[in-house]
N, C-alpha and C positions, 0 to 999 in steps of 0.2 A: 581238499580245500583247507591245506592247513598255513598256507601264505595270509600275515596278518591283513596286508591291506583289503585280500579280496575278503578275508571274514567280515573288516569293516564295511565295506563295500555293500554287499551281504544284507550286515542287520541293518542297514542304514534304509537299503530298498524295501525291504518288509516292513520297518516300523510303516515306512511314509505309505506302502501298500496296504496295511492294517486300517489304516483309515479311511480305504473304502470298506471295507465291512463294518467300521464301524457306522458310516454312512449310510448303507443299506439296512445293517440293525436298527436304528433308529425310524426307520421308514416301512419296515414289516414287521412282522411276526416274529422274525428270526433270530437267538439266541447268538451274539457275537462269536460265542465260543464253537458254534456249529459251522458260521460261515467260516471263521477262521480254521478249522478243519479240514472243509472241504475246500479254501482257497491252498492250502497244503497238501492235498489231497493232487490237485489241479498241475500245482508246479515242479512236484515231486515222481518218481519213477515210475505211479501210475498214471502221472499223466502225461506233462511233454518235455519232461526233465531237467526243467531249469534246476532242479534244489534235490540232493542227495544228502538224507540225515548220515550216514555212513562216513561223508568223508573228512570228519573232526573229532574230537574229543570233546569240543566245547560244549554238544549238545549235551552230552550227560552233564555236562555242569549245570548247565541252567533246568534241566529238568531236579535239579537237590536243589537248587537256590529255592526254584519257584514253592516245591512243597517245603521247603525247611519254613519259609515264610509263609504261606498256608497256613502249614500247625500252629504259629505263633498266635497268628491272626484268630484261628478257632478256639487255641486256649483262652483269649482274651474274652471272649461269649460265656465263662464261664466266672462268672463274678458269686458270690455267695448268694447276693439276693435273688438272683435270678435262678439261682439251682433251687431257691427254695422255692420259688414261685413256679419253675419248671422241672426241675428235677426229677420229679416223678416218670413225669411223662417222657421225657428222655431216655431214662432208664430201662424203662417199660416198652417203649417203642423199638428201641436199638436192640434188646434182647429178642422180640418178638417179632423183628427183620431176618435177625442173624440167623436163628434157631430156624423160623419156618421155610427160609429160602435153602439152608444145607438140607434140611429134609425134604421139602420137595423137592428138588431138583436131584438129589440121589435115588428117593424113589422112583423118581421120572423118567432116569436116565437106565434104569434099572428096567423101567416093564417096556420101557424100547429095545432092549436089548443089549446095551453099553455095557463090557465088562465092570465089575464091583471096584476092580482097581480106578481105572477111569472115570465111575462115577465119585465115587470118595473125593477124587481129588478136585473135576470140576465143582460140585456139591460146595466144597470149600472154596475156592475158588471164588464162587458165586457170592459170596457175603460180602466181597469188597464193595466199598463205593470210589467215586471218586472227589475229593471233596474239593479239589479246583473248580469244578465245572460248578456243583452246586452252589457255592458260595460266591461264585462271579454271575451268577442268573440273580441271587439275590439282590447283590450288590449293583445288579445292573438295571432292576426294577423298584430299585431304594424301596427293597420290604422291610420294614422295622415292626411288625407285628407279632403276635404271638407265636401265628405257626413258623413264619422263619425263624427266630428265636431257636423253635426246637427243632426246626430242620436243622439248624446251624450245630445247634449241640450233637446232635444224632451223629451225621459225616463227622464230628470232632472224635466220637469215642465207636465209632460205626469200625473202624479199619484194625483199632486195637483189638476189638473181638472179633476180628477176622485170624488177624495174625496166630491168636490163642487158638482158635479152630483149626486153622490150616497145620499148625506143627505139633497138634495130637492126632489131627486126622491122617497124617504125612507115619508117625507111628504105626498107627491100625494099618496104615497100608502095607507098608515093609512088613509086619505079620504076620499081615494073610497072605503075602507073597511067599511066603515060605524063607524070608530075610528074616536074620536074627536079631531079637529084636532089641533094639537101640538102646540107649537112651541120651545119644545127643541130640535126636533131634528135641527131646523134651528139654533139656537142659538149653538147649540155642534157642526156643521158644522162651522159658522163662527168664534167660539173660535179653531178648529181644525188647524183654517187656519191663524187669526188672529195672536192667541197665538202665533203660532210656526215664524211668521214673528218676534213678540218682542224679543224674547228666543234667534232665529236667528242674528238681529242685535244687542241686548241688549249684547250677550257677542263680537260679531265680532268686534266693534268697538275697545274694549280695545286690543282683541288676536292680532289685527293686526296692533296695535303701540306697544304692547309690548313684544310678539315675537322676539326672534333673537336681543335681546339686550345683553343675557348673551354673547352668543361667536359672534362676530357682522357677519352679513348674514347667520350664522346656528344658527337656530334654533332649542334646543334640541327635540330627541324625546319626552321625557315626559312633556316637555311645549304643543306640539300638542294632543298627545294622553289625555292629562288629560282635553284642553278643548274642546274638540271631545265628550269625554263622560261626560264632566260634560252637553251638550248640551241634550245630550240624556238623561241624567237620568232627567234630568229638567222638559224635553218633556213627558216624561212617567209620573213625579207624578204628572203635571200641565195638562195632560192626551191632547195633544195634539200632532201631527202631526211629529215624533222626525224625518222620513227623512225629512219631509218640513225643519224643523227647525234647521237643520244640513246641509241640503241644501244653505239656506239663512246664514248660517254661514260662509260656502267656498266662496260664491259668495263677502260677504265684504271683506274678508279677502284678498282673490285675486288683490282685486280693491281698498283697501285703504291698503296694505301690499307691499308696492312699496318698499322697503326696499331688499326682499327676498322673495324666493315663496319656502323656505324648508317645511314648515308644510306638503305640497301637498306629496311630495318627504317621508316624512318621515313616514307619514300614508300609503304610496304605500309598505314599508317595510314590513310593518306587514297584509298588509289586507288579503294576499291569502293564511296563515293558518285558516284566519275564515272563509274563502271561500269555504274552500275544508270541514270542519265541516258541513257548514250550508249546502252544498249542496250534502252529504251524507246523513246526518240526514233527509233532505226532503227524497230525495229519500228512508229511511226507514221508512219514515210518510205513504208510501203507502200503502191503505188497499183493495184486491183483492175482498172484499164482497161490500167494496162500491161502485168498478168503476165496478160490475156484473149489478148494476141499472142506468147504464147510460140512456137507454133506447131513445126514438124517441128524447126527450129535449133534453139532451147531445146532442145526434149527433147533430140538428137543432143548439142550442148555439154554437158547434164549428165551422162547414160552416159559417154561420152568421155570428161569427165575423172575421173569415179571411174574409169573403167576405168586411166585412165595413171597417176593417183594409186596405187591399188593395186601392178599393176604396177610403178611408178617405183622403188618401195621393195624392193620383191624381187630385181628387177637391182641397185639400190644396196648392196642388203645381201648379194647375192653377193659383189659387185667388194669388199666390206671382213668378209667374210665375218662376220659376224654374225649373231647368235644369232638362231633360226627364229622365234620368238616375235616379234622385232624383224620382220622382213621382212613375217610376215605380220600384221600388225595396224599398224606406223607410217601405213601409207598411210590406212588406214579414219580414223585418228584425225586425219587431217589434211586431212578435208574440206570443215572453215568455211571459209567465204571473204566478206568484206565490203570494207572499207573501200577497201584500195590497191588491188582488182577496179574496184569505181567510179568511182574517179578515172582509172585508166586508159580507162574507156571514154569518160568523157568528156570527156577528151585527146582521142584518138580519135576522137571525135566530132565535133569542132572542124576536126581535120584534117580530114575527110571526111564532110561533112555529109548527103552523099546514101547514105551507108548510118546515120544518127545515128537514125532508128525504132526501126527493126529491133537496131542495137546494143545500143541502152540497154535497150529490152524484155526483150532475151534478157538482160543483165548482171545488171539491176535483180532480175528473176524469178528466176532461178537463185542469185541471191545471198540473197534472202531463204527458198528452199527449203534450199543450203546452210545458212542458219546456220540452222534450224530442227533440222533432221534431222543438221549438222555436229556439233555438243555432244552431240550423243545415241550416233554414232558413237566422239567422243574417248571420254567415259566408259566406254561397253560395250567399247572396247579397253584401255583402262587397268584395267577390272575385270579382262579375262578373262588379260593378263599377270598378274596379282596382287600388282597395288600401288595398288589404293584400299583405303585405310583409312576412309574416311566413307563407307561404301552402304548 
């Protein structure tokens, strides 16, 4: 479907179809970004194949648009007062995710039997979040409390310490494979992460004095949208980290943009037609032959990492001693996982071809079970703290 008009055509019948999930969300329990999954799920080759993500190139664009705007959106949660007021906890929680879900879930996968190679790589794997999902449940129970506050921040810097994990773990592997051992993957990790901090403050500093000078305190949209994506496209041919680096662009711009905070405002206008794409198009990414080999890994990966997710959060919120409510619900709310899951595995994949079945099966399946039952999770924790105001 690479004929303009029928693309048109296309987005035109899903936006106007989006609107019944958003109609149904309104009227149940259910997390828009779940239904809008499973109506992707529905029209896609698992179900009765109206809608094939396969046949364009456009979907990979709007799945960079959607996260380049994301991280901007997340860096913008990071204001000075607020890290100081949350900061801790942030910190605290996000290392005490990462750390206790790579460990148990390689232990895990380890007394089930999973070769070391495989487990290493799920283990890492498993730290990503997905922070579309999480920050449209917030945003779609208008929580402005404290615990969204630090969910928000956690998914904001949750994926960076993923990325660090995954490309020393991705090392230890090639080692004990008996591969010699590297060192680009170390060096494509700290360019992954470096890069996207330069990218990040390299344009923030100028966006955020020169912003909102045409009409003074608004700032046009296409002053934002244009260095939004010039960040992203940056990020991609300098092949580095574009939410880091779009991340780290909202966070200066918030904090040396004392002038106006329109850019935030104005990127919020446009995000949730690429929202409703990106997360129909996943949903018709799913293939019914490969979540049939989920098999004993699967299952074991997904216990696993709820269990470390859970977990993760309760040790974190001891070590920064925060409030009981936090510890015991952050984790539950932080069990979407899509996008930077994926791409890890198959990286991963590439490297090591002879475990690339088995990989992707279990990433693929588990990813689509998270972000199902993930958004369902965030909401039923953000209720039962009591800071949805839309249920």
């Amino acid at each position: 479907m690479n004929d303009p008009a029928e693309i048109l055509i296309l987005i035109g019948l899903l936006f106007l179809a989006s609107l019944l999930t958003d109609l149904i969300g309104r009227h149940t329990c259910l997390p828009r970004i779940t239904l809008l999954l499973v109506f992707g799920m529905i029209i896609g080759p698992a179900g009765f194949n109206f809608l094939s993500p396969n046949t364009g190139d456009w979907f990979s664009v709007i799945t960079d648009i959607t996260l380049i705007m994301i991280g901007f959106l997340l860096g913008g949660k990071f204001t000075v007062s607020s890290m100081r007021r949350y900061g801790k906890n942030v910190l605290c929680l996000s290392l005490g995710v990462v750390v206790t879900t790579l460990v148990i879930v390689f232990l895990g996968l380890i007394i089930i039997g999973v070769n070391i190679q495989m487990a290493l790589i799920l283990a890492a794997v498993a730290t990503a979040t997905d922070p579309a999902a999480v920050t449209d449940v917030i945003h779609e129970t208008k929580a402005n409390g404290p615990f969204a506050k630090i969910l928000s921040g956690i998914v904001a810097i949750d994926d960076a310490w993923g990325l660090i994990t995954f490309s020393l773990v991705l090392t230890i592997v090639q080692s004990y494979g008996g591969m010699a051992a590297e060192v680009s993957p170390i060096i494509t990790g700290l360019w992954e992460i470096f890069g996207a901090l330069l990218i990040g403050i390299g344009l923030g500093i100028p966006m955020s004095y020169l912003t909102g000078r045409i009409k003074d305190g608004e700032p046009t949209l296409i002053e934002a949208v244009g260095i939004v994506f010039l960040c992203g496209g940056l990020s991609l041919w300098l092949e580095v980290s574009y939410l880091l680096a779009s991340m780290i662009l909202g966070t200066v711009v918030i904090n040396r943009g004392h002038h106006h905070k329109r850019p935030f405002h104005a990127i919020e206008g446009i995000e949730w037609p690429f929202l409703i794409l990106f997360f129909i198009m996943a949903g018709a990414s799913i293939r019914l032959d490969i979540m049939s080999m989920l098999g004993v890994t699967g299952v074991g990966y997904i216990v696993f990492r709820i269990i470390g997710r859970l977990v993760g959060t309760w040790i974190g919120g001891i070590m920064c001693n925060a409030d009981i409510a936090l510890r015991r619900f952050a984790g539950l709310a932080l069990l979407p996982q899509a996008g930077v899951a994926l791409g890890m595995a198959l990286v991963a994949s590439q490297k090591f071809p002879d475990l690339r079945d088995n990989l992707l099966s279990v990433v693929i399946t588990s990813t689509v079970i998270f972000e199902i039952i993930g958004p369902l999770c965030t909401r039923f924790a953000i209720v039962r703290v009591g800071e949805a105001k839309n249920v």
